[in-house]
Structure formats: C-alpha cells, structure tokens
C-alpha positions as CSV (number, residue, x, y, z in Angstrom):
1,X,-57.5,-241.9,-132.8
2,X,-57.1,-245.7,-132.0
3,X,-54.1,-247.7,-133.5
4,X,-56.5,-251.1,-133.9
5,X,-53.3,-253.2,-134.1
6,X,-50.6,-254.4,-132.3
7,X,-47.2,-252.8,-133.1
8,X,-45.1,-255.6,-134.5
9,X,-41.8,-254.4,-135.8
10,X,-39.1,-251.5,-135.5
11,X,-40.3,-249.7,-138.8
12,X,-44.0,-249.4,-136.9
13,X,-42.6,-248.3,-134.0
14,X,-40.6,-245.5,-135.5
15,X,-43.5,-244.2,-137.6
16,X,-45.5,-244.0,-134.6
17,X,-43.1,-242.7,-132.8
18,X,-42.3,-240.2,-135.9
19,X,-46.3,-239.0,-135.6
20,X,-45.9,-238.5,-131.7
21,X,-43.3,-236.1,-132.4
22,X,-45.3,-234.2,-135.1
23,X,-48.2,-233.8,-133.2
24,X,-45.9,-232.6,-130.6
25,X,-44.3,-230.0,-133.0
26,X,-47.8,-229.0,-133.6
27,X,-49.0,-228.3,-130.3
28,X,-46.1,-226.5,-129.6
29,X,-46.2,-224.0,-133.1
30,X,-50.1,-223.6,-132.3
31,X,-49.4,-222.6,-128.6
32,X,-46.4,-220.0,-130.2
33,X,-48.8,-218.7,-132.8
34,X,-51.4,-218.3,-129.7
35,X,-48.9,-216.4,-127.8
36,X,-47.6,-214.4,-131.0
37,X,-50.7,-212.9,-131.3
38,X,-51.4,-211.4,-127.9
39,X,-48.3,-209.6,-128.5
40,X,-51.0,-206.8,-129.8
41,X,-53.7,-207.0,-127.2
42,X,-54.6,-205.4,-124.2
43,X,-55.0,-207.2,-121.1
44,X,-54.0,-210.6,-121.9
45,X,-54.8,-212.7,-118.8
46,X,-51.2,-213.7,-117.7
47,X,-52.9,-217.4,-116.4
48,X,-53.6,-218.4,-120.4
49,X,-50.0,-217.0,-121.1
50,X,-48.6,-219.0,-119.0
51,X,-50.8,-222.2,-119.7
52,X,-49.6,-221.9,-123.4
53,X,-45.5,-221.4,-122.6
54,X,-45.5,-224.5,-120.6
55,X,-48.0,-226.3,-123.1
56,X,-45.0,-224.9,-125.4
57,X,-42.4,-225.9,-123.1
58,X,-43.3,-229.3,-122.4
59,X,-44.3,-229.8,-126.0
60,X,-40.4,-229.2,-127.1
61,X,-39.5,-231.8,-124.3
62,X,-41.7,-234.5,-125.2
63,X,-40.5,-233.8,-129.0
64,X,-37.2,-234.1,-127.8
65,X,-37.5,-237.7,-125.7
66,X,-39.5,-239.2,-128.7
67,X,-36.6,-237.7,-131.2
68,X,-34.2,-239.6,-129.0
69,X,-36.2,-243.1,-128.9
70,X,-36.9,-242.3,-132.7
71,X,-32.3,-242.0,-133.3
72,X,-32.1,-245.4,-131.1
73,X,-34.7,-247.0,-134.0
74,X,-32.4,-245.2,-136.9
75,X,-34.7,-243.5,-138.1
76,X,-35.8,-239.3,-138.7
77,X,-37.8,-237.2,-137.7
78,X,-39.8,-233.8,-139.8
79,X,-38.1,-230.9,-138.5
80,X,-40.0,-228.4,-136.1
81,X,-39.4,-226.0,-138.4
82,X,-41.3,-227.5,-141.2
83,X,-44.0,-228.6,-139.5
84,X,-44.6,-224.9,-138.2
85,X,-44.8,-223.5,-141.4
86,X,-47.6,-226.0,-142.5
87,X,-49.2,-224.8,-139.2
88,X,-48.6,-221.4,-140.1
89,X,-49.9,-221.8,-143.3
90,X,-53.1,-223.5,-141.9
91,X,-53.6,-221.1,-138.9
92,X,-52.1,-218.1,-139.7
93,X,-55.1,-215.9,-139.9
94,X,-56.3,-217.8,-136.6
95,X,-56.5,-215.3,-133.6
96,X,-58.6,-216.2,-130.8
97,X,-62.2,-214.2,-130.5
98,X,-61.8,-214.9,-126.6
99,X,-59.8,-217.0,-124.6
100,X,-62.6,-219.8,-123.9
101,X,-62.0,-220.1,-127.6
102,X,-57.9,-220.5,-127.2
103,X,-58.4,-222.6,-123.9
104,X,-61.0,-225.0,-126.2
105,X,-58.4,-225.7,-128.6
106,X,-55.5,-226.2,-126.3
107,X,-57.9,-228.6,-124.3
108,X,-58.3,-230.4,-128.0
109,X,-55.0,-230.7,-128.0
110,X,-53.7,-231.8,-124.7
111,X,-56.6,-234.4,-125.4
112,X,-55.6,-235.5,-128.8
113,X,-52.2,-235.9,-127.3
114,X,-53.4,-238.0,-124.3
115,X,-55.3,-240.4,-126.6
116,X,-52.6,-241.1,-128.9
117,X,-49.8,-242.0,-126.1
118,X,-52.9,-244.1,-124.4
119,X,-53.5,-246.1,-127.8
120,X,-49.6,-246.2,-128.5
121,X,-49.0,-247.9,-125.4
122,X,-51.9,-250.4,-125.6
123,X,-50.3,-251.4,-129.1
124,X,-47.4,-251.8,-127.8
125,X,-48.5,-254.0,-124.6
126,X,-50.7,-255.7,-127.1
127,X,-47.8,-256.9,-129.2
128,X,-45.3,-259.4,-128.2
129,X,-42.7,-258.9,-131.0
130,X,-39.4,-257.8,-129.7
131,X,-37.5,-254.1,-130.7
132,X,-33.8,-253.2,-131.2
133,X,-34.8,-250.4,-128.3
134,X,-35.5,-251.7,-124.8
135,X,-38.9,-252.3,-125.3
136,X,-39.4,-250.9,-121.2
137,X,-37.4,-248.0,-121.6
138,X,-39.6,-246.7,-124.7
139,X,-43.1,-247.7,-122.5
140,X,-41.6,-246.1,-119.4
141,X,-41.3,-242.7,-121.9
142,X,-44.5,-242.8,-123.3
143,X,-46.1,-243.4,-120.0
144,X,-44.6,-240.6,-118.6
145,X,-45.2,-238.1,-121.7
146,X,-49.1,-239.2,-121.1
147,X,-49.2,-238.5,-117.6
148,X,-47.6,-235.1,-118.5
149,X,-50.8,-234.3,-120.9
150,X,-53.2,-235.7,-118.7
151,X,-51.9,-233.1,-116.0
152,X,-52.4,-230.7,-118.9
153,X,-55.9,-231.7,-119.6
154,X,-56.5,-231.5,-116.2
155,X,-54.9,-228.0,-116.0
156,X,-56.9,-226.4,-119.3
157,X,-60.1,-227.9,-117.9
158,X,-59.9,-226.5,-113.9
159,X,-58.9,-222.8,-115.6
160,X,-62.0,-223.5,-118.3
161,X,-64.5,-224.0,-115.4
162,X,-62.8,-221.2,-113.3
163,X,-63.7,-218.9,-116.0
164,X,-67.2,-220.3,-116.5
C-alpha cells in the first residue's frame, strides 16, 4: 500500500489515521477469531497462542493511541465492534489447516501493518503543511506503533523458520 502523496491538511490526516485504526481493529478481531477456534482443538502449541494474545494485545493499544490522535483532529473513529463483525462475516468459516497457515496470515498482517505506518510517515515528512495536532507528537506515535510491528514481523518470522 503506498500513500503517493503528501498529507496536506487535518481532514487527510484524520482519515488516514481513521484507516490505521481499522486495520488495527482488524488484526486484532482476526487474531481473536484465531484464538476462538482453538478453544476445540487438541494440542494447540501454547507459542502461536501466545503470539496471537499479544498481536491482540498490542493491536487494542495501537487502536487506542491512533483513537486518541484521531479525538485531538475532532474527528471518529468505526467502532471495534463493527469492524469485527464485517471480519466475522468474512472469516467466520476460516479455521486454520495448520499453524504455518495461521502464522502466514498473521505475518501478512504484521506486514501490512508495517507498510502502512512506513508510507504514513513518509507522507507526512513529505508534506510541509502544518496540523491543529503537534505535528511531532503524531510522528513520534506512528514511529513507535511501526517499530512495534516490525518487532512483530520479526517475531512471526523467527517462530516460522523455527518450525520449518
């Protein structure tokens, strides 16, 4: 996903800003619906467990900071609770095969996650327009949200090859 443009007013800000925060709602229902459905099996390796309750975790936190830069714009965001249904509604007859296949789409998502906050930032370096928000305070965020998911990629990738 690249932006492609500079980020020139409050309104742009907020709506990217608005589609951090769903994609962090996403990752977060997706990593519940994972979990939901090894309440059935057998011998769920406790390492992808807890890989996906901090993916969940941390998901809910970043939401959370980019709700709060979001308010200081005055502006909304979709409520997890919507945005888990539509997941639901796409996923729900989803259960992983294997865990490789689980792992390959929380890797997916830790990446897509990465990439946007990478582009995001560049926009927002790129532009020179001025924010009601301290313009530091949101890049200071955002660079710390994507140092979060690059530790996660990180972390997805070293259990992927440990199980190879």
């Amino acid at each position: 996903m690249s932006l492609g443009q500079r980020v020139a007013t409050d309104h742009q800000l907020a709506r990217l800003l608005q589609i951090g925060a769903v994609l962090e709602e996403v990752v977060e229902s997706r990593a519940y619906h994972h979990l939901d459905s090894f309440e059935d099996e057998q011998g769920v390796d406790d390492d992808v467990r807890d890989l996906l309750e901090h993916a969940a975790e941390e998901s809910a936190e970043h939401r959370s900071r980019l709700e709060t830069l979001i308010e200081e714009l005055d502006a909304e965001t979709v409520p997890y609770e919507e945005i888990n249904k539509l997941v639901e509604a796409q996923y729900a007859q989803t259960k992983p095969e294997d865990f490789d296949g689980l792992l390959y789409d929380q890797l997916c998502n830790e990446e897509t996650a990465y990439k946007f906050y990478d582009d995001l930032i560049e926009a927002i370096e790129a532009s020179e327009s001025e924010f009601s928000i301290d313009r530091d305070h949101v890049l200071t965020t955002l660079r710390q949200i994507r140092e979060e998911e690059a530790e996660g990629v990180e972390e997805v990738t070293e259990m992927m090859e440990r199980r190879a």
